[in-house]
N, C-alpha and C positions, 0 to 999 in steps of 0.2 A: 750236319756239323755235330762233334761228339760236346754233349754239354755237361764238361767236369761240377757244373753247381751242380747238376739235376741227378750225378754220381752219384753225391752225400747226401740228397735229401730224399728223406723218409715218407710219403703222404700215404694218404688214406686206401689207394687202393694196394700201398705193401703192405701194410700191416690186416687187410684184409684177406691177401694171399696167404701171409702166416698165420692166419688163426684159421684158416679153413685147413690149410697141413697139417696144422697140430690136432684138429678137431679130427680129422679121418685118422691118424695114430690112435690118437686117443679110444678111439670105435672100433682097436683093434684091425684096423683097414692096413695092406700092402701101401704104398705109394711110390706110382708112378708120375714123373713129371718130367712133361713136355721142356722142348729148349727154350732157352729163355735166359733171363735176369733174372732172380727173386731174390730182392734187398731186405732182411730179416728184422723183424723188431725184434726178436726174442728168439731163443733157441728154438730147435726144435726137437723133440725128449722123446727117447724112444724108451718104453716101459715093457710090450708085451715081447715074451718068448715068440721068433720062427717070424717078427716081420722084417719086411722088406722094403728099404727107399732102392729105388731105380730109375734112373737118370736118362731119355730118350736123346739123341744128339748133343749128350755133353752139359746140358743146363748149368749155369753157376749159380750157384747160393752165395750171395755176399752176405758176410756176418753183421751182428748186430752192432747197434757203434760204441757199445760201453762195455766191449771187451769179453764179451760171452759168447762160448762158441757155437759154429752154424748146428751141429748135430753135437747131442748129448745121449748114448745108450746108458741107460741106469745098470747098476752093476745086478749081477744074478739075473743077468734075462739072455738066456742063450739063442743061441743061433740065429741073431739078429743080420742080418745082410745087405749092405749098401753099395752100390755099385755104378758105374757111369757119372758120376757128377764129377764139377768142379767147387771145390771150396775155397773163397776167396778172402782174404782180408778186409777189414774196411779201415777208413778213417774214424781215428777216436776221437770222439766231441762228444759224447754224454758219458753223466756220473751211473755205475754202476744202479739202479733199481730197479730191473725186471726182474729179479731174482731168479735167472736163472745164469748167473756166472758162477764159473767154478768156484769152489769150497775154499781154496787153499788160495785162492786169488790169478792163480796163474791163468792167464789170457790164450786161448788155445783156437783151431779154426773147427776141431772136433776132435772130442773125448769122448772113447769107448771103454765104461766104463767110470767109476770115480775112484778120487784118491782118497789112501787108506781106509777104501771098505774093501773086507777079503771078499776077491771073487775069482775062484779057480776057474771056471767055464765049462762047458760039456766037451771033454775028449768024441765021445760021440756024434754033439751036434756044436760043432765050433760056430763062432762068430767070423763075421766075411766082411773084407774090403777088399773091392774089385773095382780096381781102373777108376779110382779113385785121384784126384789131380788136388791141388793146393798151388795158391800165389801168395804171394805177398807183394806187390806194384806190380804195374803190369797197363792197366786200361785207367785206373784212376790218376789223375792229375797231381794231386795233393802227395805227394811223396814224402812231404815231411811229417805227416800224420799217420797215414795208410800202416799197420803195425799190426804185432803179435806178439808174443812169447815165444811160445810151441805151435808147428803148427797141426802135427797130429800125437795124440797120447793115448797111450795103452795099458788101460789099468787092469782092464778082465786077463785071465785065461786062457788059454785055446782059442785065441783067436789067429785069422789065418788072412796074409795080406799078400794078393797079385796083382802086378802090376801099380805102385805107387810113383808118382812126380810127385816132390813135396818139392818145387821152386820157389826161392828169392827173387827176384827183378836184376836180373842183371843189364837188362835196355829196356825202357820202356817207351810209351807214345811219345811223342813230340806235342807239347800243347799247340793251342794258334801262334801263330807268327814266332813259335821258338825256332832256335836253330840249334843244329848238332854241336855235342860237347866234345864229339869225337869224330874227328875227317873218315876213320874207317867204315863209318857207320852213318852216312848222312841221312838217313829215313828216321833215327834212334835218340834217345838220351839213353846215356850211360849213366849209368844208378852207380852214385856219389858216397862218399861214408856218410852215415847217418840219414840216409834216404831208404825208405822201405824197410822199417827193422823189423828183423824177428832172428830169436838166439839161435833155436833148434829147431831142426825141421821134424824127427822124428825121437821123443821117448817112447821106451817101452819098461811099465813098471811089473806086468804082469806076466807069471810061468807059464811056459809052454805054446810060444807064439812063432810061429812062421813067418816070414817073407819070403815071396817068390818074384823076384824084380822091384828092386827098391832103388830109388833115386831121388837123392839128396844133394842140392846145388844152392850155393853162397851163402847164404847163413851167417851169421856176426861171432857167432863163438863154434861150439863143438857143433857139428853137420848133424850127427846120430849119438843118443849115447842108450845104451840098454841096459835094465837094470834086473830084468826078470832071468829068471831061472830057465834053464833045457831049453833055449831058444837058438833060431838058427834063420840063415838069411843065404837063400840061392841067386846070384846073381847081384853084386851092389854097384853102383856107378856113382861117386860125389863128383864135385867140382867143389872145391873153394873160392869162393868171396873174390871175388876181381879188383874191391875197392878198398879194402882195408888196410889201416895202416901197421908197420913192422910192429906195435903194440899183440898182434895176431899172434902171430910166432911165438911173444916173447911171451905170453900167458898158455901158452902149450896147448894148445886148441886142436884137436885132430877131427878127420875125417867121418872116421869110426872109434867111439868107446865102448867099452864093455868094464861096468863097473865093479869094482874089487871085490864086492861080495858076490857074484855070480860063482859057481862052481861048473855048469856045465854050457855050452855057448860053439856053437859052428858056423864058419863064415866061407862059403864058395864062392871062387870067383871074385874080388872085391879088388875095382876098381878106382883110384882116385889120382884125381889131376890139380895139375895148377895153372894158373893164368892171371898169377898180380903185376894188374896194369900201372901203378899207380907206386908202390912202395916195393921195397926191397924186404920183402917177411922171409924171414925164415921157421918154417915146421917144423919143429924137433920128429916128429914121427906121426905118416899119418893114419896107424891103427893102435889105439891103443887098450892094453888086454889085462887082466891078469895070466901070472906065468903057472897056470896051473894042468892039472892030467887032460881033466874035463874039455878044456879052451883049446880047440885048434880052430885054424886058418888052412884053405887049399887054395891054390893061385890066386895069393894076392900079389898086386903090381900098385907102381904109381908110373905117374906120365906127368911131363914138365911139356904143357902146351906151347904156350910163349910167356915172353912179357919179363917180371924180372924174380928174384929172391930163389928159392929150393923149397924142397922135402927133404930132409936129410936123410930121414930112414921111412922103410916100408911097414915095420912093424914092431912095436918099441925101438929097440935099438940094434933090429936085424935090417939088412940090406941095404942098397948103396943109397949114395944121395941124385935126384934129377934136379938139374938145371939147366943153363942156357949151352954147359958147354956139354953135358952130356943128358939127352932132352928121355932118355927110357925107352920103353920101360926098363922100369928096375923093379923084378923079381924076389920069391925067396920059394 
């Protein structure tokens, strides 16, 4: 039987697992770990140049519960490479004192990198995320609590991401004796507004960063926004939020941002859909860019899956609108 208390609690043999992780980092050691649970007291900080976390069958790291994230790479330590995990959210019940939450406050599931310290990265030996996963609800119970901010951020450089899911919960377990909130769905709960929060799945504040398959789904405000320089993303796929209400739309929330001070920024292939089960939202646009030489876009589309409200436009204020009576894609 899945036990939601024994989810949130922390005892002696997790926090024995994370000081033996941090202890082989710290030794300059790779680490590799076995599948599993590992519910975090504390980050886990990665310092030296060229190591590696590697993830055997997927393992999840659940965060710490006062909001500091699972992996912290310190800035100027290139060619750090993490790969095969899940990062998962936890439940917030304790006051920030491990001292190892981020700077600036913001709650995040892993930051590579920190904020505003300059760190270009090694063009030659970049930093790696590989198949790399993120939730936020999902297995834990506690939906009112379970939370984030961000749930990955990119403060380095050169750094180079393939293959990312950065998921919200849009259904998650069924506790004991509950029953479905939704008849489509009877194994499921459907994740409600204000169940599972986190704003953004992915920032990027650092130049010269790659994606290769990026996928961002439900999110409470903007899905992605990028902020760094000469960046570019092969392959994107969002969804939008299923539960949110028309407040969504009417604060301009998009899919993809790319923000105004960016000069140079490429987007292949950039996918995004809808499916509000629940309100009538309308998306003014779901890419949103500056109009500059630097910034293009190549086959972006949106798709109206079901349910109710639109996307007006596909890219500012190019391309048609999807909805119920005409479901996409709509091109430009």
């Amino acid at each position: 039987v899945f036990d939601a208390f024994r989810y949130n609690t922390i005892d002696d043999a997790d926090m024995r697992k994370t000081e033996e992780m941090q202890a082989a980092l710290n030794e300059g050691k790779d680490l590799i770990i076995c599948p599993g649970e590992y519910f975090l007291n504390r980050s886990l900080i990665v310092k030296t140049s060229d190591q590696v976390i590697l993830g055997l069958g997927l393992p999840s790291l659940i965060a710490p519960q006062d909001g500091s994230p699972c992996i912290r790479v310190i800035a100027n330590t290139p060619g750090v490479r993490i790969a095969g995990i899940i990062l998962e959210a936890a439940m917030m019940k304790l006051t920030p004192t491990t001292g190892t939450k981020n700077v600036d406050g913001v709650r995040s599931l892993i930051d590579f990198g920190e904020p505003e310290v300059e760190d270009d990265g090694d063009e030659q030996n970049p930093g790696v995320l590989s198949d790399v996963f993120t939730r936020v609800g999902g297995s834990n119970l506690d939906r009112n609590f379970v939370t984030t901010d961000v749930m990955v951020r990119i403060h380095s450089g050169n750094v180079v991401g393939d293959n990312l899911w950065l998921w919200r919960a849009d259904r998650v377990q069924l506790g004991i004796d509950e029953g479905p909130n939704d008849p489509w769905f009877p194994l499921n709960h459907h994740v409600e507004e204000g169940e599972c929060r986190v704003q953004t799945a992915l920032e990027v504040h650092g130049n010269n960063v790659k994606m290769y398959g990026l996928f961002c789904d439900h999110t409470t405000e903007n899905q992605m926004v990028w902020k760094g320089d000469n960046g570019s993303v092969s392959l994107f796929q969002c969804k939008f939020p299923c539960d949110v209400s028309s407040g969504y739309g009417a604060n301009g929330y998009a899919g993809y941002v790319v923000d105004e001070s960016v000069t140079v920024h490429s987007g292949l292939a950039v996918g995004i859909y809808s499916n509000f089960s629940q309100h009538e939202v309308m998306v003014p646009s779901a890419i949103i860019a500056p109009r500059k030489d630097g910034i293009s876009f190549k086959y972006p589309f949106t798709v109206f899956l079901n349910g109710k409200g639109c996307i007006e436009k596909v890219l500012n204020n190019e391309g048609k609108a999807v909805n119920k009576d005409n479901k996409g894609p709509a091109r430009l």
